[in-house]
C-alpha positions as CSV (number, residue, x, y, z in Angstrom):
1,X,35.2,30.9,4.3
2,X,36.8,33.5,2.0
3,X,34.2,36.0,0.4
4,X,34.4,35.9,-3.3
5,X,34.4,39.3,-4.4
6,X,31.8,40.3,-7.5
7,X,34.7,41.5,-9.5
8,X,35.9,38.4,-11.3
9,X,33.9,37.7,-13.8
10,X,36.9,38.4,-16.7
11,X,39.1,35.6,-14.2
12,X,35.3,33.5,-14.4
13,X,35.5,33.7,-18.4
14,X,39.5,33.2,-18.2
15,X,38.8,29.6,-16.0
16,X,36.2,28.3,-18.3
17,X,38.6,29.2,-21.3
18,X,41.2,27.2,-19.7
19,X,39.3,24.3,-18.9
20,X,37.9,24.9,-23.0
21,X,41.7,24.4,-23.7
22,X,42.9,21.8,-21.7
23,X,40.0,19.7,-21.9
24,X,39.7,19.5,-18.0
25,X,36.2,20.0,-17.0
26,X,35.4,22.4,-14.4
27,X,32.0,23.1,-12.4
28,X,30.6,26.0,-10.7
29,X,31.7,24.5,-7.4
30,X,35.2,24.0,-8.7
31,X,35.3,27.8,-10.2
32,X,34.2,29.0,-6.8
33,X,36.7,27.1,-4.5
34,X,39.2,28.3,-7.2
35,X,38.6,32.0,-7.3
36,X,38.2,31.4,-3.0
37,X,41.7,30.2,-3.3
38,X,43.3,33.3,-5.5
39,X,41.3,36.1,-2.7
40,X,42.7,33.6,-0.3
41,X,46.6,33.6,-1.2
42,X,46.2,37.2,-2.2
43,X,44.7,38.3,1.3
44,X,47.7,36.6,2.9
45,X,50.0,37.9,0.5
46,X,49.5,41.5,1.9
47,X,51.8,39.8,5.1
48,X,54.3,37.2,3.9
49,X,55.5,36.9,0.0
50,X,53.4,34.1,-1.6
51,X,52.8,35.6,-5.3
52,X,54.0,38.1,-7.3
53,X,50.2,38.4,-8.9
54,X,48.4,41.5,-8.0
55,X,45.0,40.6,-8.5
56,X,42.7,37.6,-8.7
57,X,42.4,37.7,-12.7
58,X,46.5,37.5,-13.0
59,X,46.6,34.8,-10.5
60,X,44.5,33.1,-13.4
61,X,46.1,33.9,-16.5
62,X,49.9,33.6,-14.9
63,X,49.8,30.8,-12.3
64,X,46.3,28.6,-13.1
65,X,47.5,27.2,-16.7
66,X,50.5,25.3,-14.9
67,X,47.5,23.4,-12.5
68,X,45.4,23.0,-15.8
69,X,48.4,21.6,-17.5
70,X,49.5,19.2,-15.1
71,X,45.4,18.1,-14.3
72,X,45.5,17.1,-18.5
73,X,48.2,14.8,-17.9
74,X,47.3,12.8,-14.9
75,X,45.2,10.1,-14.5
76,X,43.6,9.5,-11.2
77,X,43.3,8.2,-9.0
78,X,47.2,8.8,-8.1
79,X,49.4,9.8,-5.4
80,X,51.4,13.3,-6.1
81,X,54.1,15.1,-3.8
82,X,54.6,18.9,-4.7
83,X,57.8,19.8,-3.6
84,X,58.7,23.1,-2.5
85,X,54.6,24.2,-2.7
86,X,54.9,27.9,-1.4
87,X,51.6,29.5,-1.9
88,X,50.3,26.2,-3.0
89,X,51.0,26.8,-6.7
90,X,50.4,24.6,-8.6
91,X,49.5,21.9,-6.5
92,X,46.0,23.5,-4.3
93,X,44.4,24.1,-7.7
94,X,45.6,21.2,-9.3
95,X,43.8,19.6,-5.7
96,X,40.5,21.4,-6.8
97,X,40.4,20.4,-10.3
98,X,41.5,16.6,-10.1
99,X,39.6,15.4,-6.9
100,X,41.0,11.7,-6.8
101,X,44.2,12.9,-6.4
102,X,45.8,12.6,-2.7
103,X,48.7,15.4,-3.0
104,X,51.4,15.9,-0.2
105,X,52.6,19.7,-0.1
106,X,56.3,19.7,1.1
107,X,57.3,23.2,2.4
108,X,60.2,24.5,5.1
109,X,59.0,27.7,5.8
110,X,56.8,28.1,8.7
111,X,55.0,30.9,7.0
112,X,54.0,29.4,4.0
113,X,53.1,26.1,5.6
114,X,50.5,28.1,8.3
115,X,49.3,29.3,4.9
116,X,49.1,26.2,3.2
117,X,47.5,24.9,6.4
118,X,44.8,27.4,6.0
119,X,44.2,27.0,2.7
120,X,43.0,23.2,2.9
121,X,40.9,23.7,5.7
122,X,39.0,26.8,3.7
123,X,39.2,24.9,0.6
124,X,37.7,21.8,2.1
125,X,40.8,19.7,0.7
126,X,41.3,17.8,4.7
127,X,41.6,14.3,4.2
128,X,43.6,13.6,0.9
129,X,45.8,17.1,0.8
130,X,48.1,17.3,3.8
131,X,51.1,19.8,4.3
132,X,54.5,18.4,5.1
133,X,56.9,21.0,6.8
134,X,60.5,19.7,5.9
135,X,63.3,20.9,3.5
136,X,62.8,17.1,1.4
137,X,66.6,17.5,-0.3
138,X,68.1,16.7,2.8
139,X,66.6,13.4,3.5
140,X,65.5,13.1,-0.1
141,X,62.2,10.8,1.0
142,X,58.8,11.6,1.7
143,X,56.3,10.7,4.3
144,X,54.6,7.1,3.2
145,X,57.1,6.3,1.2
146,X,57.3,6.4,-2.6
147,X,54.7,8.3,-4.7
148,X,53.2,8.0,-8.5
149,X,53.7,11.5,-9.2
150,X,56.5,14.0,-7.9
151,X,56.2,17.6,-9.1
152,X,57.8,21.1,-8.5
153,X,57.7,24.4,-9.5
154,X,60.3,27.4,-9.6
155,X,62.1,25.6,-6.3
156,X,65.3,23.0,-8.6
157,X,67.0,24.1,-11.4
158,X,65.4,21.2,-13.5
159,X,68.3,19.1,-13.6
160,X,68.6,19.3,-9.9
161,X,64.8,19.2,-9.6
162,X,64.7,15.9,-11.6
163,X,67.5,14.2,-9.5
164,X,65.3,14.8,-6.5
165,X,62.4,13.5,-8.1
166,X,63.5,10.4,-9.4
167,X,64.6,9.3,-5.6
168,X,60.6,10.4,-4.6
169,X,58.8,8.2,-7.3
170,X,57.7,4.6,-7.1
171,X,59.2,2.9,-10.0
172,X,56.9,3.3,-13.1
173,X,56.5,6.4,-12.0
174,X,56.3,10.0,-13.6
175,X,58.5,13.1,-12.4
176,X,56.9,16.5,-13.4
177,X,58.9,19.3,-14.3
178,X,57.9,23.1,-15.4
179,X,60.5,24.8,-16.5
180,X,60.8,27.0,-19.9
181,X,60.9,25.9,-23.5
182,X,64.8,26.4,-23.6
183,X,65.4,23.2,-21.0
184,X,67.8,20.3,-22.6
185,X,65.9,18.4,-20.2
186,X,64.8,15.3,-22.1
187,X,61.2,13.5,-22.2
188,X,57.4,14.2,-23.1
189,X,56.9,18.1,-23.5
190,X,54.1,20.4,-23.6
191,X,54.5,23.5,-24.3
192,X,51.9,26.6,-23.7
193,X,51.2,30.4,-22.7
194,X,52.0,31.3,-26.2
195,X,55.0,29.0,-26.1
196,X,56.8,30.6,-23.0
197,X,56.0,27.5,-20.6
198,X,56.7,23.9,-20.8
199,X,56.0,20.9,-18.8
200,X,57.9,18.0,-19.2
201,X,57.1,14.8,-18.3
202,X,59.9,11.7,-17.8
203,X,58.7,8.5,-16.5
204,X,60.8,6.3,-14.2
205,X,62.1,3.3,-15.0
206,X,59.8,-0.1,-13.7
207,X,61.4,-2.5,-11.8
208,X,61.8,-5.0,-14.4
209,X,63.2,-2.3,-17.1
210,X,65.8,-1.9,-14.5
């Protein structure tokens, strides 16, 4: 297990303000396993380039409101693939904080994914997170077939991202896409971080809408 250093008690405050926000309880346990995660990625990002975040309390108040945001919006429980997951934003946090979800990570890079790997063993997330190594745009499917919920950050231009998404979902189901406030994309938005974020939701059509 990763050591959680003494020194986050403004990234401590930051979490319970979030949660305050976005209405998505949190408990000590939860904090813990997500400050364990930020001295995780950072730790590894010393070797391979997971985060631009140089400290535990930016982790928090750059990366953590896009898991907070997405946890408000989804019910559980409910099947989730996060495409293109990187250092496992936002989908390991959004893992922590919304413990009926079962969340497939899809990542090509062999780095990243013995990262990833790592991550849900220290986090304790074995059993209903599991890591995916595959570049999904070329076979456009997942493992198991068709999920509730596809997401992606910073991987698509949105447009592109929500093409690939649409072919991921079951129908009835929702695609997730956080982008910036300036998308045309159209559908359900939130906007937040002082208005520089925005996720936006579009549901798939159901089988008999179609």
């Amino acid at each position: 297990m990763v050591p959680v250093t003494g020194k986050t008690d403004a990234a401590r405050a930051a979490l319970k303000s979030l949660a305050g926000v976005w209405r998505v309880p949190v408990t000590d346990d939860q904090t813990g396993r997500l400050l364990q995660f930020a001295e995780l990625l950072l730790q590894w990002n010393e070797r391979i380039n997971l985060t631009g975040a140089g400290s535990v309390e930016a982790l928090v108040d750059e990366h953590l409101p896009d898991s907070f945001a997405v946890a408000s919006v989804l019910g559980e429980p409910a099947s989730v693939v996060d495409v293109g997951s990187g250092g496992g934003l936002p989908a390991i946090p959004l893992a922590i904080l919304r413990p009926a979800l079962g969340i497939r990570l899809v990542e090509p890079l062999a780095k990243k994914v013995a990262f990833l790997r790592t991550a849900v063993r220290e986090l304790d997330l074995a059993g209903r997170v599991s890591v995916d190594q595959r570049r999904i745009e070329r076979g456009v499917a997942t493992p198991g077939g068709a999920v509730d919920v596809a997401l992606s950050r910073a991987t698509f231009p949105p447009a592109e991202w929500l093409a690939v998404g649409r072919k991921l979902v079951r129908p009835g189901g929702l695609v997730l896409v956080l982008t910036v406030p300036d998308s045309d994309l159209a559908g359900r938005r939130l906007v937040y971080q002082a208005g520089r974020r925005v996720l936006i939701q579009i549901d798939q059509p159901d089988e008999c809408s179609r």
